[in-house]
Structures are given as C-alpha cells and as structure tokens.
C-alpha positions in Angstrom: 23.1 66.7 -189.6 26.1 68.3 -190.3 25.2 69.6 -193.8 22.2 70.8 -192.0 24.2 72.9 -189.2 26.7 73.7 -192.0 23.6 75.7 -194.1 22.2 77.5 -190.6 25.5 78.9 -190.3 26.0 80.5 -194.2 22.2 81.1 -194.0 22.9 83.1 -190.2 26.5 85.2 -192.1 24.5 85.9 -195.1 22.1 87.1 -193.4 24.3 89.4 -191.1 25.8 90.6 -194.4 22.4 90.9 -195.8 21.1 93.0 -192.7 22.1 96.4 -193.3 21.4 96.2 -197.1 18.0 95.7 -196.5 18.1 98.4 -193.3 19.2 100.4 -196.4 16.3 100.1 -198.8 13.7 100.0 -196.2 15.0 103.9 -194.9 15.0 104.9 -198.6 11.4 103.8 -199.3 10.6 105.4 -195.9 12.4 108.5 -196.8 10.4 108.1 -200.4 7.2 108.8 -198.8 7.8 111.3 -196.7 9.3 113.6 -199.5 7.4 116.4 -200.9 8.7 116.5 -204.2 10.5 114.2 -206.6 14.0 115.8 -206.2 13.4 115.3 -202.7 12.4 112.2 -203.1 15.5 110.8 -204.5 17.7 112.5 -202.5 17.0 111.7 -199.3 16.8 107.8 -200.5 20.2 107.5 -202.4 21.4 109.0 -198.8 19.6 106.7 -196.9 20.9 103.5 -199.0 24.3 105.0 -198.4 23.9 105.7 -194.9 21.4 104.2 -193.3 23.8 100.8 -193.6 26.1 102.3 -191.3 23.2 102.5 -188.6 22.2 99.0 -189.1 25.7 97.8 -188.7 25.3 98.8 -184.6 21.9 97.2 -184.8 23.1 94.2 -186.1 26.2 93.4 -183.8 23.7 93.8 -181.0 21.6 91.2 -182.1 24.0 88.3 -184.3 25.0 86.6 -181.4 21.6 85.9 -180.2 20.1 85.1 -183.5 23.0 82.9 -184.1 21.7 80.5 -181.4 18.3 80.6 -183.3 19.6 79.7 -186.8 22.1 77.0 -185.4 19.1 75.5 -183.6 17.3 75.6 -187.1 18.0 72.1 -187.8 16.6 71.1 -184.5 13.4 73.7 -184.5 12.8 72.9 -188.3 12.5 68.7 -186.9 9.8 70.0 -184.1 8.1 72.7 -186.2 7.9 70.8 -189.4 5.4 73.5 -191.7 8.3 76.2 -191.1 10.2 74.2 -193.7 7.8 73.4 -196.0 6.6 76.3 -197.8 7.6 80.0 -198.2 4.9 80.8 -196.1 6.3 79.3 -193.3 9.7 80.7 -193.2 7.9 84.2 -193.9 5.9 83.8 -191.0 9.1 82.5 -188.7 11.1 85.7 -190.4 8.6 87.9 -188.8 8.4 86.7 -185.6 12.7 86.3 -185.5 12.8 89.7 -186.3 9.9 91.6 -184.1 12.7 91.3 -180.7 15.0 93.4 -183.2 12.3 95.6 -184.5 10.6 96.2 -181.4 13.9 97.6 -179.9 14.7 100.2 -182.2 11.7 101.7 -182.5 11.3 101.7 -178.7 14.3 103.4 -178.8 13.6 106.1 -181.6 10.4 106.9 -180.2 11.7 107.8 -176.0 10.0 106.6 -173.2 7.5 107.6 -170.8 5.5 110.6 -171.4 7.2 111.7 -174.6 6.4 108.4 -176.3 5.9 108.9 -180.0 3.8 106.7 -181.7 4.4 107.9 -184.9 7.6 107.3 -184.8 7.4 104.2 -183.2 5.3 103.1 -186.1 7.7 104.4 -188.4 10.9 102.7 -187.0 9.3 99.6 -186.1 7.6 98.7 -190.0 11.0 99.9 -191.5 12.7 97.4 -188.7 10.5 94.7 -188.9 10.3 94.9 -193.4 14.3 95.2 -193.3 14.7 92.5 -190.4 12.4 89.7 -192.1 13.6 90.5 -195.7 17.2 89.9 -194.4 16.2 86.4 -192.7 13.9 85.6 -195.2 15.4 85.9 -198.3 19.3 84.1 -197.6 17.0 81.1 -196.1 15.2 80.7 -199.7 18.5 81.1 -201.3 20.3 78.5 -199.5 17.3 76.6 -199.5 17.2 76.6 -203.7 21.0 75.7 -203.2 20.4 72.2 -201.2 16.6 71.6 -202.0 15.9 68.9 -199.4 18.3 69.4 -196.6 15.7 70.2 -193.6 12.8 68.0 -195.3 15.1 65.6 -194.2 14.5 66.5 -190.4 11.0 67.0 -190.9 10.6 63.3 -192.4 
C-alpha cells in the first residue's frame, strides 16, 4: 500500500508540474486556429506557450489541493473501480471526468454570467481547459504507470 500511496503522490506533483505546460500548448493550438495568416499564426502561439503557463499557474493552485485528495485516494478508488486501472482507456475516461470541475470553472469564468453569457467563449475555454486538464492527468499516470507496471493491479486483484 505504501508504494501504491507513494506513486499517487509523484503521479499528483508531476502532474501539478505538468499542468501549465499543457495549459500552454492547448492556448497555442487555440491561438493557431484563430490566426489569419501564418506569421500570425506562429506568433501568437510561441506567446501563448510562453504565457499562457503563467495563467495556469493561478488555475492550478486553486485546484491541487482538492485533486490531491483524489489522487491519494487512487489506491483506494482504483480497488473499487477496477477497469480505471486496466487499460488506457480507463484512465482517459477518469482524466476527463477529474478535469471537467477544473475546466468547467474557467470557462464559466471567461465567458460572464447572466445575460452576457458567451457561448463561444465558453466553448473556447472550456475544450482548451478540459484538453490541457486531462493531458496533464493523463499522461504522468501512464508514465508512472510504465515505471512500476503492476502496482494498482495489485489492488484490483
């Protein structure tokens, strides 16, 4: 159990490192296809890759403490939910759904409230939120999972 606890914890600070690196790439591509040219194009993503980290670093002290109760749990959840753990599917389906609280608040919060409600931009903000938040739980769990191959099949018998 206490290699299992042990991995929830490097998989929950890699991905808190891993957060606004992905935040990053997701503005860029977003920033990509709303260009009108190519020079455009690459401008505005190098300066979102640069600086769009800095935005995801408020997003993601909001939400590490209560995700950390989620991936310390993981040993626990994995035992109860056993197909999370045993295909990529799984834990890309439980990345999703970990990261639609996160995803849901920002764009809520890009696009206003009440009568001025965008949708656009709450469609925007939410699929960059929601790519960037999944990719950043989602891929430290498969690499800590190719690291200790095993370790939560153990709780899933």
């Amino acid at each position: 159990m206490r290699l299992r606890i042990g991995l929830s914890l490097r998989w929950w600070i890699s991905s808190v490192l891993a957060a606004p690196v992905f935040w990053g790439l997701a503005g860029g591509l977003d920033a990509v296809f709303q260009a009108s040219s190519l020079p455009e194009a690459i401008a505005t993503f190098l300066m979102s890759v640069v600086y769009a980290p800095l935005f995801a670093l408020i997003i993601v002290a909001m939400f590490a403490p209560l995700y950390a109760l989620v991936f310390v749990g993981w040993p626990w959840l994995a035992g109860w939910l056993p197909f999370l753990e045993r295909s990529r599917s799984g834990l890309g389906i439980a990345s999703i759904i970990l990261a639609l609280p996160a995803a849901l608040t920002v764009a809520n919060s890009r696009a206003q409230f009440g009568p001025d409600f965008r949708w656009s931009e709450f469609a925007e903000w939410f699929t960059m939120a929601i790519t960037s938040g999944s990719m950043a739980i989602l891929g430290p769990r498969l690499f800590w999972r190719a690291l200790a191959p095993g370790a939560f099949a153990k709780a899933t018998g």
